[in-house]
SERO-4910 file (N, C-alpha, C, O; in steps of 0.05 Angstrom, whole numbers):
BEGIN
 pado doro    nc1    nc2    nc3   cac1   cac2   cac3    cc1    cc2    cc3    oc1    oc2    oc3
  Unk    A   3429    398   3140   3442    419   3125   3422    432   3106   3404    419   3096
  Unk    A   3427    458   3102   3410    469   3086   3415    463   3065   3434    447   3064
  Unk    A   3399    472   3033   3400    461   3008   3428    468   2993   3441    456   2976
  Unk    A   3431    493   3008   3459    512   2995   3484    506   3008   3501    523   3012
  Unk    A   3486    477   3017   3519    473   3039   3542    483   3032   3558    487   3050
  Unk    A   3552    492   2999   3572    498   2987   3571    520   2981   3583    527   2961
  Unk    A   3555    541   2999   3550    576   2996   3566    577   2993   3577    578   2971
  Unk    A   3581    577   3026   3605    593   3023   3630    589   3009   3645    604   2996
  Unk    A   3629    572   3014   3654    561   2993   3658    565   2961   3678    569   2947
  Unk    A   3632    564   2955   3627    576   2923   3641    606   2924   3656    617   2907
  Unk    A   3634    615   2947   3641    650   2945   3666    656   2942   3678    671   2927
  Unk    A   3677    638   2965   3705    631   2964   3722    634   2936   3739    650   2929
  Unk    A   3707    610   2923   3725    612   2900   3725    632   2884   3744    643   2874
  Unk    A   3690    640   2882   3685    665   2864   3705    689   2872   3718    701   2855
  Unk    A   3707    695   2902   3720    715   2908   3752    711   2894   3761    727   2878
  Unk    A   3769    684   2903   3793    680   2902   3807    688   2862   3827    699   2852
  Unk    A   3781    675   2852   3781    673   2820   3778    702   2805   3792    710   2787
  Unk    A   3756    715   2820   3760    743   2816   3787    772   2825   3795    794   2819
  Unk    A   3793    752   2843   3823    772   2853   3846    755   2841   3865    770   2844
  Unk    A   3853    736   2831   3867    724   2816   3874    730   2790   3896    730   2780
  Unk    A   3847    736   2777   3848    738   2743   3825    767   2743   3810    761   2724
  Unk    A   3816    789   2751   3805    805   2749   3810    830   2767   3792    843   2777
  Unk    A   3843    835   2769   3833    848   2801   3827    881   2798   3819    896   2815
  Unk    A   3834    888   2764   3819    915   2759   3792    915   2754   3785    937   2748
  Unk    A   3779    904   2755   3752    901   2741   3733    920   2767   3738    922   2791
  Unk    A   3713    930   2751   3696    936   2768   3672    911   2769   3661    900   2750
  Unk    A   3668    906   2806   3657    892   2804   3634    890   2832   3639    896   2856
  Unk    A   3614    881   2824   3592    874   2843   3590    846   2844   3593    834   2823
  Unk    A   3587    834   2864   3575    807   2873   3549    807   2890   3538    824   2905
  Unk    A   3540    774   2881   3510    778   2899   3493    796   2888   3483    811   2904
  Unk    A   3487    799   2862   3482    826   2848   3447    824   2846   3441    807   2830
  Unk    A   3423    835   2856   3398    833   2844   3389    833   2812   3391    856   2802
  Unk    A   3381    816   2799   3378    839   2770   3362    826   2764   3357    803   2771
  Unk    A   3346    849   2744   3319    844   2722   3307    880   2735   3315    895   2753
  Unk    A   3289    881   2720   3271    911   2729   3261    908   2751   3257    885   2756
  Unk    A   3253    932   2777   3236    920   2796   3203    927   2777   3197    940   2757
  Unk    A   3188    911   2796   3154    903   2782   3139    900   2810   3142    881   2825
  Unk    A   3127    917   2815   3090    923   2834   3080    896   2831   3078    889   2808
  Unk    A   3072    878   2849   3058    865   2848   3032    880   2855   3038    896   2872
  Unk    A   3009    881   2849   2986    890   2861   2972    880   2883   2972    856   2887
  Unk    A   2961    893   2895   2945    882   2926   2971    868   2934   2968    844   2942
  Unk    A   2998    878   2933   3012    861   2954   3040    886   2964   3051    903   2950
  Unk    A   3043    881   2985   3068    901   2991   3059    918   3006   3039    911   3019
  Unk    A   3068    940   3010   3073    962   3041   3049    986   3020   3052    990   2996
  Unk    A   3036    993   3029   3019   1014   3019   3043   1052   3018   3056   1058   3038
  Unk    A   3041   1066   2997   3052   1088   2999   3078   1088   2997   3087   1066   2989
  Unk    A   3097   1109   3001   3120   1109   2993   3137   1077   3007   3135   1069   3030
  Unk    A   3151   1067   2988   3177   1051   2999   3203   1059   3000   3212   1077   2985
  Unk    A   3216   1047   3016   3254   1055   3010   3255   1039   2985   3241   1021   2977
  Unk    A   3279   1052   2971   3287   1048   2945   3296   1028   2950   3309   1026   2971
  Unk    A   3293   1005   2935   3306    969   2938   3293    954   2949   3302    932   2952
  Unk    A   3270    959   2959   3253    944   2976   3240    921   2960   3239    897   2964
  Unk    A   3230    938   2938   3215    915   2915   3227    894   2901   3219    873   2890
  Unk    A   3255    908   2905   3280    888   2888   3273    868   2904   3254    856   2893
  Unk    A   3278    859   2924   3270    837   2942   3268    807   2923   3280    785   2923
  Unk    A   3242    820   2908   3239    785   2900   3255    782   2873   3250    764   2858
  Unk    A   3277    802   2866   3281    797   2843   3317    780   2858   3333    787   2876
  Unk    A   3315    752   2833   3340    734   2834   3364    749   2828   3368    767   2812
  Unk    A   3384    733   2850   3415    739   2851   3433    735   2829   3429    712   2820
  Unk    A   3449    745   2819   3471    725   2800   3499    735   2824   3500    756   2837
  Unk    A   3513    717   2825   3540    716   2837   3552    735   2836   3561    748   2855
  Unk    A   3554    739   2807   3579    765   2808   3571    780   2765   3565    770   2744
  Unk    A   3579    809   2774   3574    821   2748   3605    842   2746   3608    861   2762
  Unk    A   3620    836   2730   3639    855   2729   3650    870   2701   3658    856   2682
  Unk    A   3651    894   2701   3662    904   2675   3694    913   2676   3707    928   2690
  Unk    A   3704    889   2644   3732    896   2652   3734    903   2615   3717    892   2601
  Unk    A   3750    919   2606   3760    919   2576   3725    925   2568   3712    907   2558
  Unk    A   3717    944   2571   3687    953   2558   3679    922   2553   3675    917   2529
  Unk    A   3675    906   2567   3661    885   2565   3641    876   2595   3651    878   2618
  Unk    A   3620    868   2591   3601    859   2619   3610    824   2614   3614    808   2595
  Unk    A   3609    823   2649   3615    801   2649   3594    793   2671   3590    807   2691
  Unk    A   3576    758   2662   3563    756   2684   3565    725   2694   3555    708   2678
  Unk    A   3577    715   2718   3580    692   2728   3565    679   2747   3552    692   2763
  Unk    A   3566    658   2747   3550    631   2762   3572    621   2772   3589    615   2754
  Unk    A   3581    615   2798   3601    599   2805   3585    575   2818   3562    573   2828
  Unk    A   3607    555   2814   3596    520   2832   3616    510   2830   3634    510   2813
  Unk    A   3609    496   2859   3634    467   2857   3620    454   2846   3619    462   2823
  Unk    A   3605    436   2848   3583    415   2827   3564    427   2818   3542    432   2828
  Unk    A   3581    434   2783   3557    434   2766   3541    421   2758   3541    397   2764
  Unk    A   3518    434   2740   3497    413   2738   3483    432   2703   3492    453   2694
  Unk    A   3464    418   2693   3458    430   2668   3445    455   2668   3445    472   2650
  Unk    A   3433    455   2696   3408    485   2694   3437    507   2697   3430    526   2683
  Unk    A   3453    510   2704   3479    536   2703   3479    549   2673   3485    573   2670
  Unk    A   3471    533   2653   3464    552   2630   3436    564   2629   3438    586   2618
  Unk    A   3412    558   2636   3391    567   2631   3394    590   2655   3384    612   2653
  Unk    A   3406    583   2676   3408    602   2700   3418    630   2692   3407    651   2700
  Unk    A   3440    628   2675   3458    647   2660   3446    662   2634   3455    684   2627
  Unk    A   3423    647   2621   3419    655   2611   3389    677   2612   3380    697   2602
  Unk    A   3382    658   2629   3364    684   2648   3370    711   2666   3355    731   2668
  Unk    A   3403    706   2680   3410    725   2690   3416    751   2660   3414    776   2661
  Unk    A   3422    736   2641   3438    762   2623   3413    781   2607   3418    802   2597
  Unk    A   3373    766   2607   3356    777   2603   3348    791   2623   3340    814   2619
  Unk    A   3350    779   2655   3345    803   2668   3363    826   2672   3353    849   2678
  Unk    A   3400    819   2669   3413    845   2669   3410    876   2647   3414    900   2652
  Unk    A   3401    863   2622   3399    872   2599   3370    888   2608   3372    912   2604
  Unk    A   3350    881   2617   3330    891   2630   3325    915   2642   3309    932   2636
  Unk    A   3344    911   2662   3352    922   2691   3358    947   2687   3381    951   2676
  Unk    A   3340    975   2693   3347   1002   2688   3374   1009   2702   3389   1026   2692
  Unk    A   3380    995   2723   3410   1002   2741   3424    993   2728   3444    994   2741
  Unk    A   3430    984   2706   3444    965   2688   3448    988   2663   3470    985   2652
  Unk    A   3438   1001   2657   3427   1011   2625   3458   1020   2622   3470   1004   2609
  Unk    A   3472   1037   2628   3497   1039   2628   3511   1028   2601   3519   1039   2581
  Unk    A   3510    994   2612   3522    981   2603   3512    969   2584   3525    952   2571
  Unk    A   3487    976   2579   3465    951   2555   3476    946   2530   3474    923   2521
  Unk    A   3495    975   2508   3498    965   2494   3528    955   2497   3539    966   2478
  Unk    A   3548    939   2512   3569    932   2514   3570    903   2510   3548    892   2512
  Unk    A   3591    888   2505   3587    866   2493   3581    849   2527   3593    858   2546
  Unk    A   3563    829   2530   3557    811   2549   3573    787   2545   3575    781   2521
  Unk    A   3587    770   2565   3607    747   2567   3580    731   2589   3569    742   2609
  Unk    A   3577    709   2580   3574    688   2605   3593    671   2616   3608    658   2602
  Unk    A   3594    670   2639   3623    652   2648   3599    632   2669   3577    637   2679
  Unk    A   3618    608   2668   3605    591   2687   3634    582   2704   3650    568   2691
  Unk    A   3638    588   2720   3661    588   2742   3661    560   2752   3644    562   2770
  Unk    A   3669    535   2753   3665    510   2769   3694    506   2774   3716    512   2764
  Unk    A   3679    489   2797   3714    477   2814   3714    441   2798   3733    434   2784
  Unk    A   3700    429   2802   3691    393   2800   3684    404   2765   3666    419   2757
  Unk    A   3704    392   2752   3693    393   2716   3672    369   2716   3667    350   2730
  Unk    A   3665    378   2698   3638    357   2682   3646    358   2651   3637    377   2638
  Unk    A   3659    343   2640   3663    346   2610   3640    345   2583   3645    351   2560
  Unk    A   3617    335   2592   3596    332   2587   3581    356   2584   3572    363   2563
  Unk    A   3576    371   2612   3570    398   2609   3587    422   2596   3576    442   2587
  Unk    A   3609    417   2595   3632    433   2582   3627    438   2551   3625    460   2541
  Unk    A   3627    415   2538   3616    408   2515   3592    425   2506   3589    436   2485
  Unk    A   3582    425   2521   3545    437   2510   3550    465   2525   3529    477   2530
  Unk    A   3573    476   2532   3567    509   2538   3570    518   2519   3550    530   2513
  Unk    A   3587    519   2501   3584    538   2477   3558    541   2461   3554    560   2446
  Unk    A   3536    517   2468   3522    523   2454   3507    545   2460   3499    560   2442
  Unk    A   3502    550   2491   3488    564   2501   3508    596   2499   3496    616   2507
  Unk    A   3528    598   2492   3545    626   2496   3555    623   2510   3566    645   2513
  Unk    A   3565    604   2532   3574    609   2560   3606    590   2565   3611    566   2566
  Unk    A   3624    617   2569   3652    603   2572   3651    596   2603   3642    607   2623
  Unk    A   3668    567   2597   3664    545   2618   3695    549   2623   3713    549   2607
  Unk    A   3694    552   2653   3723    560   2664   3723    538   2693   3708    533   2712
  Unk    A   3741    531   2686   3748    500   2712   3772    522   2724   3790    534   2714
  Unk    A   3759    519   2755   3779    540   2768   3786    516   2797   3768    511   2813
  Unk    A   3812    505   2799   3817    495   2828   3842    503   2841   3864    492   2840
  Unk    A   3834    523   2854   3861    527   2871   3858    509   2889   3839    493   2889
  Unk    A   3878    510   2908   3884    505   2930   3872    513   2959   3884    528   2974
  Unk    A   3848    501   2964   3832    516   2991   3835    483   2998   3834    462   2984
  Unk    A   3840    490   3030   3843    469   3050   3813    459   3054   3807    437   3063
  Unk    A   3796    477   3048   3772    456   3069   3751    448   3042   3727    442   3045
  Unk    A   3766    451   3014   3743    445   2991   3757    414   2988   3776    408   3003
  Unk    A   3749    398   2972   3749    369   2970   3764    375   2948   3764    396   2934
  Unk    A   3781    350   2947   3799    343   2922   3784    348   2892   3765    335   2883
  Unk    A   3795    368   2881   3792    373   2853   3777    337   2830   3788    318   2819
  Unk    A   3762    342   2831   3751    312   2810   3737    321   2792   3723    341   2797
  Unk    A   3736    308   2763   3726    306   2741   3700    282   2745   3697    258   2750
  Unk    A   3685    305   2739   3652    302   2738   3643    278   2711   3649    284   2688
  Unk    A   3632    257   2716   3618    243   2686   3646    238   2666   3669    233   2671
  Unk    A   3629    242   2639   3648    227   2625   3656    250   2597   3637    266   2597
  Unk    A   3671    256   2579   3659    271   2552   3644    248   2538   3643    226   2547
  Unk    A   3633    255   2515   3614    238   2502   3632    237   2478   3645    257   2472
  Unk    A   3633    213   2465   3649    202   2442   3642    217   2418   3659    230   2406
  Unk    A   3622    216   2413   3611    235   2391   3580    251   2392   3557    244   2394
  Unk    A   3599    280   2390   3564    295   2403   3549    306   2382   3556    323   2365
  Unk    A   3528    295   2384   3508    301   2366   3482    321   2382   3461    314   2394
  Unk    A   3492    343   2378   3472    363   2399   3448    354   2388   3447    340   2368
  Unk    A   3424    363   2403   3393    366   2401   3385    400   2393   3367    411   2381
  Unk    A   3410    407   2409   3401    439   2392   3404    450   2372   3428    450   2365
  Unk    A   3384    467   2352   3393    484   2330   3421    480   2324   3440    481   2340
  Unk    A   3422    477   2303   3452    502   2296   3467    527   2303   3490    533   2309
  Unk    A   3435    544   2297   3444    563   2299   3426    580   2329   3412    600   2329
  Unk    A   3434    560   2352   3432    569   2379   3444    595   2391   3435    613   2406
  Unk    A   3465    592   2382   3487    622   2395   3475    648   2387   3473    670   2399
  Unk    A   3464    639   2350   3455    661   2337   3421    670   2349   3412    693   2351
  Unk    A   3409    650   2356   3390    663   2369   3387    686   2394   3376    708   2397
  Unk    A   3403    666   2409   3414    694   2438   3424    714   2423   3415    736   2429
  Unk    A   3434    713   2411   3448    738   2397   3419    763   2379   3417    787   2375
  Unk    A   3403    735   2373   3380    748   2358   3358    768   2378   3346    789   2373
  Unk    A   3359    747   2403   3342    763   2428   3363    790   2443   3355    809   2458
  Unk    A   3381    786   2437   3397    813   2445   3397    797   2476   3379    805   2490
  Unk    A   3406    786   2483   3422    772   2510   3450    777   2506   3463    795   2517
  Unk    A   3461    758   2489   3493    764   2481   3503    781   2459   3484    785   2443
  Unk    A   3529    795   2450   3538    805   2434   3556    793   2423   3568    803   2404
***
């Protein structure tokens, strides 16, 4: 099996979750973002089709604007800790992204979409900005809904205080 066995199924939900609870929103999935960037001595010499260079630039799942707000998601059935740094990279390259400018100064939401909770990771999204949404419907061919690890008795983060206020300081979140 390839690395990504739960593609489709991730999409699944993303799709099901987005027509569930968003179904005015304007929305792109599978979205490229960050600026495109010339590598030098590398690529097609002379004019290219427009999007070609995007190529090497990373996917985020899904980007949608609902209520003058940007919204940008990571969906998974098993999360894991990098879904915040993932998110938080996607919202520097959206903020980036001249196809984006539109929207730059509107407030940015991170959502992390999972089916399998992790209470552990749940815990430590806020630090990063990012609302943690446990989504399990009912799909026949995903595995029984289960709670990931454990919460922690008493959490004593490693990060700043004032973490949220930093993103906020780099102009990622609003």
């Amino acid at each position: 099996m390839g690395k990504r066995q739960y593609t489709q199924k991730e999409w699944k939900l993303l799709s099901w979750w987005l027509a569930q609870y968003h179904p005015h929103a304007s929305i792109a999935m599978n979205v490229r973002l960050g600026p495109t960037m010339r590598i030098a001595q590398v690529g097609p010499v002379g004019e290219v089709a427009p999007g070609v260079l995007r190529l090497r630039n990373r996917w985020a799942d899904a980007v949608f604007v609902e209520n003058n707000q940007v919204n940008l998601v990571e969906a998974k059935l098993e999360p894991d800790p990098g879904i915040f740094s993932t998110l938080v990279h996607y919202a520097r390259a959206l903020r980036a992204d001249p196809s984006y400018a539109q929207w730059r100064n509107l407030p940015l939401r991170l959502i992390a979409l999972v089916y399998h909770d992790d209470p552990t990771l749940a815990s430590e999204a806020p630090f990063y900005g990012v609302q943690w949404i446990v989504y399990q419907p009912k799909l026949d061919e995903l595995p029984r809904p289960m709670v990931r690890g454990v919460a922690l008795e008493t959490i004593a983060p490693e990060l700043p205080q004032d973490w949220p206020a930093r993103l906020n300081a780099w102009g990622i979140i609003a």
